[in-house]
Backbone as CSV, one residue per row, in Angstrom:
resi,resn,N_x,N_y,N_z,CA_x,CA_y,CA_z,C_x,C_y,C_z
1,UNK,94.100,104.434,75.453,95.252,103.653,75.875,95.312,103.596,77.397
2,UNK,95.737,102.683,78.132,95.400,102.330,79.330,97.173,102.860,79.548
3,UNK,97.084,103.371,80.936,98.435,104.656,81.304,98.814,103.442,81.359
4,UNK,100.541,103.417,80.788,101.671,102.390,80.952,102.245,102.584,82.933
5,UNK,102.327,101.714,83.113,102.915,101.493,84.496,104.702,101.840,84.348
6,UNK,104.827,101.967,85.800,106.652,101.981,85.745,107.099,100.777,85.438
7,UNK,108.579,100.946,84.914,109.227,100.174,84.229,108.752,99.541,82.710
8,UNK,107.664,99.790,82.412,106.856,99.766,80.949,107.802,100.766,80.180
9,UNK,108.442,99.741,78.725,108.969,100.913,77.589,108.237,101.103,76.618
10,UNK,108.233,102.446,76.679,107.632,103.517,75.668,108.376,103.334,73.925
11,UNK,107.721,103.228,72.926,108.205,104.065,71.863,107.654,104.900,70.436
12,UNK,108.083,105.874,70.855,107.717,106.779,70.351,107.116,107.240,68.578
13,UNK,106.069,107.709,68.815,105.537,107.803,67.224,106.817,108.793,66.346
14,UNK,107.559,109.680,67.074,107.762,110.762,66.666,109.427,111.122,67.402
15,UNK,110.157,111.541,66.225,111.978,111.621,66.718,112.083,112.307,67.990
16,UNK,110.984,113.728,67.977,111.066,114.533,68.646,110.271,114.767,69.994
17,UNK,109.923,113.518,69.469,108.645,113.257,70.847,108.952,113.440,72.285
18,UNK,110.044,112.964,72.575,110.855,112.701,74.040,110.483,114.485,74.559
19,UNK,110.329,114.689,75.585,110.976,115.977,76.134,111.344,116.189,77.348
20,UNK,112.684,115.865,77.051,114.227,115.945,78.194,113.747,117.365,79.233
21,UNK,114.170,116.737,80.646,113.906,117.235,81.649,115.457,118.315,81.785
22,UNK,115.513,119.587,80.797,116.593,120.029,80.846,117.136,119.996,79.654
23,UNK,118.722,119.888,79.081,119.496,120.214,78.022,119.003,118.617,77.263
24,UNK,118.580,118.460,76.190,118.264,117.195,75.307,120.070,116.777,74.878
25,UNK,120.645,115.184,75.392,121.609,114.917,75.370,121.636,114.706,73.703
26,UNK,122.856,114.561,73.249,122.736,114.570,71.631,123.155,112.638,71.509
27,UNK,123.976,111.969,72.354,123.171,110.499,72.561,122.182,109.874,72.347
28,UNK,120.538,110.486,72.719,119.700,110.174,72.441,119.505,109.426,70.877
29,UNK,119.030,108.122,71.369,118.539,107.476,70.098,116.923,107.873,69.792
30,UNK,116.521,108.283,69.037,114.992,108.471,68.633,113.993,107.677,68.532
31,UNK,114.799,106.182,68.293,114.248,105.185,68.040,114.068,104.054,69.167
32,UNK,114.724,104.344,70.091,114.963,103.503,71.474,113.722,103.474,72.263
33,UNK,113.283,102.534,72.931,112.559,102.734,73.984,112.764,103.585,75.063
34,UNK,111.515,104.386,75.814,111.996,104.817,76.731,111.355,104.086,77.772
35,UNK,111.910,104.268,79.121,111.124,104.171,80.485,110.462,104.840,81.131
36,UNK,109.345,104.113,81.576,108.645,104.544,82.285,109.273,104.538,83.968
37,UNK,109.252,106.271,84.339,109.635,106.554,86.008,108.364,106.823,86.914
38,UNK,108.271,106.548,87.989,107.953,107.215,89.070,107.390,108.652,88.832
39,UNK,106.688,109.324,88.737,106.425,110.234,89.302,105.291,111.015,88.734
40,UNK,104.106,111.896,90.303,102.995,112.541,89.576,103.332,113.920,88.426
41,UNK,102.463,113.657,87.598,102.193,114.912,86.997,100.913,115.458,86.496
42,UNK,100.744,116.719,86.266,99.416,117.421,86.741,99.218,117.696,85.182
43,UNK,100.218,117.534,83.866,99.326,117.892,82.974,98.866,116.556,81.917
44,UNK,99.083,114.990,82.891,98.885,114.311,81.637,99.709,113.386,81.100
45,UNK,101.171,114.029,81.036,102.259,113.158,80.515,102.799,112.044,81.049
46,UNK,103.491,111.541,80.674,104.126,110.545,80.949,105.517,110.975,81.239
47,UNK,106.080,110.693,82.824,107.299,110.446,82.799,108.484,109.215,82.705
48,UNK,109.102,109.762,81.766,109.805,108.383,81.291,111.041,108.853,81.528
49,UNK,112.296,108.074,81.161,113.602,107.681,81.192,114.480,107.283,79.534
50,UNK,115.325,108.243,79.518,116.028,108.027,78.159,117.439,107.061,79.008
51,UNK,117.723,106.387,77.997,118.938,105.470,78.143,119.929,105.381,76.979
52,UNK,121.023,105.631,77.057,122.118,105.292,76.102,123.148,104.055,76.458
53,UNK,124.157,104.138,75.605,124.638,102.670,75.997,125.433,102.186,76.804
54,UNK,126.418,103.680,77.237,126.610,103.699,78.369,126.478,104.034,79.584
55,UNK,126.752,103.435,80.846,125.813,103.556,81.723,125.466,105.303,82.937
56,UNK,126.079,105.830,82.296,126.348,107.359,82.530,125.096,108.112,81.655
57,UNK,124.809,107.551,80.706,124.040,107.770,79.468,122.619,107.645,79.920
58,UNK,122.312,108.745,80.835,120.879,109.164,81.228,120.211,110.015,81.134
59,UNK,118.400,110.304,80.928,118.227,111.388,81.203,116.865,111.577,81.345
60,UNK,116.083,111.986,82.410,114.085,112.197,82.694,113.599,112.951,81.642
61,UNK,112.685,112.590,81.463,111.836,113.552,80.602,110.616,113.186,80.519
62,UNK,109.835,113.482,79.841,108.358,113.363,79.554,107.475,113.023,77.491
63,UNK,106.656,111.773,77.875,106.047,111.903,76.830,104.061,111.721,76.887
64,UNK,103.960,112.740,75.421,102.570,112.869,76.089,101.937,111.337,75.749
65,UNK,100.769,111.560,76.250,100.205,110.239,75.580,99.887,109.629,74.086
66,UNK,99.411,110.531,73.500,99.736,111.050,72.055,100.447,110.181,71.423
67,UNK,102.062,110.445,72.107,103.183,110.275,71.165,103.602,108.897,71.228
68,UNK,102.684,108.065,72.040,103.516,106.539,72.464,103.006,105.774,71.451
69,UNK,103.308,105.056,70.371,103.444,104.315,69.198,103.196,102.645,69.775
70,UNK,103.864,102.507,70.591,104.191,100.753,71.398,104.377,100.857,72.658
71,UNK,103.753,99.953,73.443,104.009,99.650,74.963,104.520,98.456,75.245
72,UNK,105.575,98.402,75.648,106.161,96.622,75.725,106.275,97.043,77.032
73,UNK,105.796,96.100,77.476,105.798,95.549,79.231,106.724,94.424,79.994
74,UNK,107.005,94.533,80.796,107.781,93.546,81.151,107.584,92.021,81.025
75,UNK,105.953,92.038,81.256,105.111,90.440,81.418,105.243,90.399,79.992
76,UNK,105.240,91.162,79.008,105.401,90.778,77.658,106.431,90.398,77.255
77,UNK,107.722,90.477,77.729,108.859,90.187,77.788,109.552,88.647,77.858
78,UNK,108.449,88.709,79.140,108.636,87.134,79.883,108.537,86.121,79.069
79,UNK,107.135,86.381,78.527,106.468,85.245,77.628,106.955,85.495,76.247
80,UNK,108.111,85.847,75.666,108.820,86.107,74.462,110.277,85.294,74.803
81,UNK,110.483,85.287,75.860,111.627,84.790,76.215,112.345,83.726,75.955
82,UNK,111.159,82.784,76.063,111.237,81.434,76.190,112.015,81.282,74.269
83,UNK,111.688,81.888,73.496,112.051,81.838,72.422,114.028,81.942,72.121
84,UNK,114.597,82.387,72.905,115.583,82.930,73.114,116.583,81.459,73.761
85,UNK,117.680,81.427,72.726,118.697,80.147,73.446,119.537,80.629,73.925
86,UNK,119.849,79.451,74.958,120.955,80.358,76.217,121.693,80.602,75.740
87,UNK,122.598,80.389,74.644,123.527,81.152,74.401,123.303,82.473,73.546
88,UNK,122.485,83.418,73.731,121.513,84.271,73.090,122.522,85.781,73.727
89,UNK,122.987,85.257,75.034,123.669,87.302,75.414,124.614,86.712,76.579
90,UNK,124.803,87.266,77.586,125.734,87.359,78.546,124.870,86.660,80.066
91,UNK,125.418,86.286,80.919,124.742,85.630,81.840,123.786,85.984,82.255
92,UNK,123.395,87.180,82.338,122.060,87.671,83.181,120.910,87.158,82.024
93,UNK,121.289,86.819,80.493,120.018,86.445,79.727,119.903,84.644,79.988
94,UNK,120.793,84.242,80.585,121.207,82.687,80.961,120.274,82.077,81.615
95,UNK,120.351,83.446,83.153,119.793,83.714,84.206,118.344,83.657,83.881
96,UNK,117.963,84.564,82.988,116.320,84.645,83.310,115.813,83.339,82.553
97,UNK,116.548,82.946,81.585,115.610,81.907,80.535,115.519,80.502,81.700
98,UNK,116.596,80.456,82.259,116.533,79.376,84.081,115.901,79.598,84.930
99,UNK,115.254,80.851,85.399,114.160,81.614,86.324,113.317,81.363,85.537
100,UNK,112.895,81.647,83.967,111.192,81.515,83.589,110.398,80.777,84.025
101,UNK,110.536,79.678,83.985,109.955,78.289,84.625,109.198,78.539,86.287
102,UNK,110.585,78.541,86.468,109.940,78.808,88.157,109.200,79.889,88.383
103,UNK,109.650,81.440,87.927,108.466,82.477,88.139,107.410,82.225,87.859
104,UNK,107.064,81.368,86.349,105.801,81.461,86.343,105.111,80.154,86.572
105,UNK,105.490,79.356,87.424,105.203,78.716,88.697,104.475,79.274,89.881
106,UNK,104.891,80.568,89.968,104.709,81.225,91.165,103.301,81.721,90.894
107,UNK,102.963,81.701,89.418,101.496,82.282,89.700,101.551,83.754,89.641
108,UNK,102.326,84.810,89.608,102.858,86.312,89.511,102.951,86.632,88.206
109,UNK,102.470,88.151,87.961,102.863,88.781,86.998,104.183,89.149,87.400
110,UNK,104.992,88.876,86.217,106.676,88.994,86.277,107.459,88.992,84.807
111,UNK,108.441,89.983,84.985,109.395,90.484,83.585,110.398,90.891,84.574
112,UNK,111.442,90.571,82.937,112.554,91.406,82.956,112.513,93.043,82.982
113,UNK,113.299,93.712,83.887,113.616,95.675,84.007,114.959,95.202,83.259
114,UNK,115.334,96.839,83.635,116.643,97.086,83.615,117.139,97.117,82.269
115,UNK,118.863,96.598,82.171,119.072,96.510,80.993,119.060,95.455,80.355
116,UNK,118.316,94.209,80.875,117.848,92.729,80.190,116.881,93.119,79.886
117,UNK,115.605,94.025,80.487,114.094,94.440,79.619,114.805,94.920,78.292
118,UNK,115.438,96.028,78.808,115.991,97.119,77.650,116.290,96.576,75.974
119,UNK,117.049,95.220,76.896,117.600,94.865,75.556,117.197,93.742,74.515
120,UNK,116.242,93.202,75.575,115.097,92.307,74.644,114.005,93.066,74.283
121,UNK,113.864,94.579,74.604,113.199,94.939,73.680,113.350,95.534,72.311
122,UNK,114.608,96.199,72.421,115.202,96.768,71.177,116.820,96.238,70.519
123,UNK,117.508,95.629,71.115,118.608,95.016,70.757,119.634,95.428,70.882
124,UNK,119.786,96.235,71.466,120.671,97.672,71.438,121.374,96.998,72.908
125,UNK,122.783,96.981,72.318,123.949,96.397,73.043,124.094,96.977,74.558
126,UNK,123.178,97.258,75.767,123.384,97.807,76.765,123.857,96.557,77.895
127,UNK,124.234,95.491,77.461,124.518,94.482,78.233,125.669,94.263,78.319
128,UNK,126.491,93.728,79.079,127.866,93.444,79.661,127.954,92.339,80.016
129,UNK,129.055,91.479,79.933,129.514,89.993,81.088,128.713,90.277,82.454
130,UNK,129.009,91.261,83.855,128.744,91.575,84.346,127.543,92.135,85.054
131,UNK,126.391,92.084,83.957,125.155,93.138,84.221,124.117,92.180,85.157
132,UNK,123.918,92.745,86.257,122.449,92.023,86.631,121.480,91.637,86.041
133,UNK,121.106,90.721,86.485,118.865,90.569,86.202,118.236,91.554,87.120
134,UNK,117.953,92.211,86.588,116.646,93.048,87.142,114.971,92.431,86.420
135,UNK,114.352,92.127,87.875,113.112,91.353,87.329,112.139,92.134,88.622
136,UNK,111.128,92.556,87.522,109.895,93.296,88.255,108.888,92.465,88.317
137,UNK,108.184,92.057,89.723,106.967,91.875,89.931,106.347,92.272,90.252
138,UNK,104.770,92.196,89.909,103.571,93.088,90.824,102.564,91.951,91.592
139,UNK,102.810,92.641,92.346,101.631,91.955,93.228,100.651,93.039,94.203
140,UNK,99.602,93.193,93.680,98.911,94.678,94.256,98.770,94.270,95.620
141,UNK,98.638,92.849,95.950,97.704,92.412,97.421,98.985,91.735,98.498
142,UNK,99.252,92.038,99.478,100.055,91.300,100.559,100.150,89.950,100.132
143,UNK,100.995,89.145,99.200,101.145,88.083,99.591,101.098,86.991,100.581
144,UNK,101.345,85.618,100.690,101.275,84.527,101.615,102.623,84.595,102.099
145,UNK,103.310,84.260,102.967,104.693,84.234,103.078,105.094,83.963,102.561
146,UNK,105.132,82.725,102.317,106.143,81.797,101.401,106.618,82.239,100.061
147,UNK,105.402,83.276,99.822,105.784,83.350,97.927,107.113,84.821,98.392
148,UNK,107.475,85.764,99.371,108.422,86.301,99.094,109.552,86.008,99.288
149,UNK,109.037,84.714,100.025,110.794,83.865,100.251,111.293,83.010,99.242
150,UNK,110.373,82.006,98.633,110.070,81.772,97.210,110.839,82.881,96.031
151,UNK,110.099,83.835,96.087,111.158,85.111,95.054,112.762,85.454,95.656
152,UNK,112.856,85.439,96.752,114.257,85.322,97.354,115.162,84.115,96.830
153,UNK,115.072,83.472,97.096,115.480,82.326,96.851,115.862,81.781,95.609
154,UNK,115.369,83.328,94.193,115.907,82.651,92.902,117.015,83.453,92.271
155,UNK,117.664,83.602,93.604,118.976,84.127,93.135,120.062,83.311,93.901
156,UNK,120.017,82.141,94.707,120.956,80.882,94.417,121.290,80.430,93.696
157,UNK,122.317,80.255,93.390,123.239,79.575,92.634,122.681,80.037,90.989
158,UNK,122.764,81.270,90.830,122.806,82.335,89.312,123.855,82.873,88.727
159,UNK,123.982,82.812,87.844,125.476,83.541,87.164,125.804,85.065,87.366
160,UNK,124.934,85.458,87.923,124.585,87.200,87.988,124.386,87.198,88.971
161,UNK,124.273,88.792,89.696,123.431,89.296,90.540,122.023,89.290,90.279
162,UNK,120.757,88.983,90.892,119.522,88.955,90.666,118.941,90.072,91.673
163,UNK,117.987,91.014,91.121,117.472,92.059,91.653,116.218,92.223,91.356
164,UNK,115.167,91.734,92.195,113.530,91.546,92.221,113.368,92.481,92.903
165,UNK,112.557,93.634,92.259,111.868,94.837,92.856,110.346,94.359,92.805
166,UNK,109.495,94.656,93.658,107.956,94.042,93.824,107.243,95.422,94.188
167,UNK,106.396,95.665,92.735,105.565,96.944,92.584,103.830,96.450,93.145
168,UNK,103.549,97.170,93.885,102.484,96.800,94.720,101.143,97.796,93.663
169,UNK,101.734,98.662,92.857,100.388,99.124,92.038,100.439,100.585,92.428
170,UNK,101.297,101.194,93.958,100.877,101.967,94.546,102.711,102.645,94.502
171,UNK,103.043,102.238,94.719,105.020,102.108,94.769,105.624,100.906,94.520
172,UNK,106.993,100.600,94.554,107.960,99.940,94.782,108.847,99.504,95.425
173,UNK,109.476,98.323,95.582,110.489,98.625,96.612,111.033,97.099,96.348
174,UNK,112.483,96.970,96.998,113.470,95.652,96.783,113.462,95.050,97.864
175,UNK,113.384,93.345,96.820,112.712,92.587,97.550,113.775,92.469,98.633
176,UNK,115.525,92.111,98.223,116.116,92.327,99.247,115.832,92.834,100.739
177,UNK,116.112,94.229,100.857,115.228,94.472,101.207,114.246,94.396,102.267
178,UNK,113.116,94.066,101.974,112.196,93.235,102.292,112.651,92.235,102.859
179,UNK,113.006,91.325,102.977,113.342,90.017,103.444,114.186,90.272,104.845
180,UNK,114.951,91.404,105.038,115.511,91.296,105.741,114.839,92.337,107.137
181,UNK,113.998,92.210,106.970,113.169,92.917,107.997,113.319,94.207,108.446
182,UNK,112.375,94.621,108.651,112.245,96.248,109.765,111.723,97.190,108.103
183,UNK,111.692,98.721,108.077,111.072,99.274,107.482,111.837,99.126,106.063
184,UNK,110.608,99.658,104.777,111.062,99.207,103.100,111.184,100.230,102.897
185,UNK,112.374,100.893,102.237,111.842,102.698,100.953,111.075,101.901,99.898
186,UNK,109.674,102.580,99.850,108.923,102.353,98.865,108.819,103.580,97.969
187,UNK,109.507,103.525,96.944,109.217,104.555,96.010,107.577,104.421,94.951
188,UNK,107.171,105.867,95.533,106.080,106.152,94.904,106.072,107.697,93.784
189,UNK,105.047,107.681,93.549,105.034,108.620,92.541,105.401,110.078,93.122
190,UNK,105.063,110.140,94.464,105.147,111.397,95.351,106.442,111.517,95.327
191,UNK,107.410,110.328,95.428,108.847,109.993,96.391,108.790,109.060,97.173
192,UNK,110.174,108.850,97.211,110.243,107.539,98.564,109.705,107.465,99.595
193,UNK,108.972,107.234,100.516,109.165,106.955,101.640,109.275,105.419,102.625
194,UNK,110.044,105.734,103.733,110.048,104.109,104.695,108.886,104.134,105.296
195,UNK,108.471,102.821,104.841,107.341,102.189,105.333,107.036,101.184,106.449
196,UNK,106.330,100.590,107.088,106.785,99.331,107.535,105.991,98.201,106.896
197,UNK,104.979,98.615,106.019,104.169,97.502,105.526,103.628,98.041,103.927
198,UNK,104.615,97.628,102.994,104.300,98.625,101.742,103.285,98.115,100.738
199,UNK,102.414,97.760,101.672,100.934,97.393,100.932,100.467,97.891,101.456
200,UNK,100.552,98.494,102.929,99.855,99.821,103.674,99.992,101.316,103.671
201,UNK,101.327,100.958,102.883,102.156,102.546,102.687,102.050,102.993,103.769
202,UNK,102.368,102.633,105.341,102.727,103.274,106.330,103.663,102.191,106.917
């Protein structure tokens, strides 16, 4: 199995599979996807992210490789989407099915995060009137200009807040952000650090 990237949900062969970084919340659904986080580890596993339905309802942990049953990805997401009528959830699902078009215009690997990934992957009510688009892109190589102003720019005139994080392969970081010049926190597997060019990681 090829290691799932961050923001990739996990699910699990096994109830007990998860193992909570600390006290196992009794919330936990068994059956839920988890997330994939940030960070190295030395024996193998996978660190992921448990989610419940409300938004307090968190918790790190780890699964081995073993135990991962399904990998739904964000780009897998994308291209499922289109199936989905706008009147399908709350504005942020409004939002992306009006962005599909144009992202993949752009030529980018691109999905829904957050709790719009979350919830087109398993159905599980984590959405609100209120909830952002969270949409992950990767782009391993320094882009042309235009395409990060291009990704800026598709949160005019949206029913939501829109929140494009752009994973370079190496870390992360918001595009916000970005756009507005001087150094990025690029979160990597080590930890954050400010960068000034986070395709250089310095």
């Amino acid at each position: 199995m090829t290691r799932p990237r961050p923001h990739d949900l996990l699910f699990a062969r096994r109830p007990d599979a998860f193992r909570a970084d600390g006290p196992r919340p009794d919330w936990i659904d068994p059956a839920a996807p988890l997330v994939v986080r940030r960070e190295a580890t030395a024996d193998g596993t996978i660190p992921v992210g448990a989610r419940g339905l409300a938004r307090n309802e968190r918790c790190r942990g780890y699964l081995a490789p073993d135990d991962v049953a399904r990998v739904v990805t964000p780009s897998a997401l994308a291209r499922a989407v289109t199936g989905y009528p706008p009147s399908a959830g709350p504005p942020c699902i409004a939002a992306l099915l009006a962005l599909a078009p144009r992202l993949d215009a752009l030529d980018v690997e691109w999905g829904p995060a957050g709790g719009t990934g979350y919830w087109l992957a398993c159905g599980l009510p984590v959405l609100r009137a209120t909830s952002d688009l969270d949409l992950i892109v990767r782009l391993p190589r320094h882009p042309a200009g235009p395409l990060l102003a291009a990704l800026g720019a598709l949160a005019d005139g949206q029913p939501c807040r829109i929140d494009v994080q752009i994973d370079t392969g190496a870390g992360g970081f918001a595009l916000a952000e970005c756009l507005r010049g001087g150094r990025v926190l690029l979160k990597t597997d080590a930890g954050p650090r400010l960068v000034a060019d986070p395709w250089e990681g310095a």
